[in-house]
N, C-alpha and C positions, 0 to 999 in steps of 0.2 A: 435395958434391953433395947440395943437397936431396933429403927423399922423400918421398910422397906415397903415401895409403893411398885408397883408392877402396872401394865393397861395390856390387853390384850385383844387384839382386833380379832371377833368372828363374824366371818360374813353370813346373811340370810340364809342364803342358797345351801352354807352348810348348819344353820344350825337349825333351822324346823325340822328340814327331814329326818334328825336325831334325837327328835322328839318324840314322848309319849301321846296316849291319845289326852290322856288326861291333863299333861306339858300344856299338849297343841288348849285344851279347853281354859285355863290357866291365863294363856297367853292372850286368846281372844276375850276372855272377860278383862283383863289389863287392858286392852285395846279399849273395850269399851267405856270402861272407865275413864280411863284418860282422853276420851273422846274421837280418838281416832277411827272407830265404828259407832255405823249404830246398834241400838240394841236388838232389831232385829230388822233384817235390810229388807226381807221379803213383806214385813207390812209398814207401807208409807202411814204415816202419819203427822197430821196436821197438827202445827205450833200450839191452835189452841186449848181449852182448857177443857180433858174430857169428863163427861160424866161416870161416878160409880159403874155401872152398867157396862157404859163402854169400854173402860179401864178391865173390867171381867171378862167383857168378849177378846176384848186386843190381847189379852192374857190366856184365853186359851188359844186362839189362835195360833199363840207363841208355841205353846206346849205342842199343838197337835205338828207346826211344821218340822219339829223334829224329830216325830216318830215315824217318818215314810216307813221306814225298812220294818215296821211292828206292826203296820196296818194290812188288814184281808184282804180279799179285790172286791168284798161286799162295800166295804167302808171307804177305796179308794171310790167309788163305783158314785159311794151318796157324797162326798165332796166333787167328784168329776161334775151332776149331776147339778148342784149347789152351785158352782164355778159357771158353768152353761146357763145357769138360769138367771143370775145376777151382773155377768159381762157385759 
């Protein structure tokens, strides 16, 4: 059976917007992995070596930045709160 090799150039600009959400999540974990993000932009962390603990905090942290749109205005209210007291 013959084979036959094809390439076929898509550009950015067309090919995320053609994406699922799920594609789009997909995508960004490859990103991450492959290192071209990091795992999560919105909390900096330093090279060294964290402890238990912190590794727990930094991890929910992670979790809670991506439920904005699931939180009350009670619970934005005590991170607003939280953010003002520690700045």
């Amino acid at each position: 059976m013959p084979e036959f090799e094809s390439y076929i150039y898509v550009d950015v600009d067309e090919f995320v917007p053609s994406c699922s959400s799920k594609e789009i999540k997909d995508l960004i974990d490859c990103l991450i992995e492959h290192g071209h993000l990091e795992k999560n932009p919105f909390v900096k962390q330093p090279e060294e070596k964290k402890g238990v603990f912190e590794e727990e905090f930094l991890g929910k942290l992670n979790v809670i930045s991506g439920k904005y749109y699931s939180m009350t205005d009670e619970e934005l209210e005590i991170i607003n709160n939280l953010y003002n007291k520690y700045r």
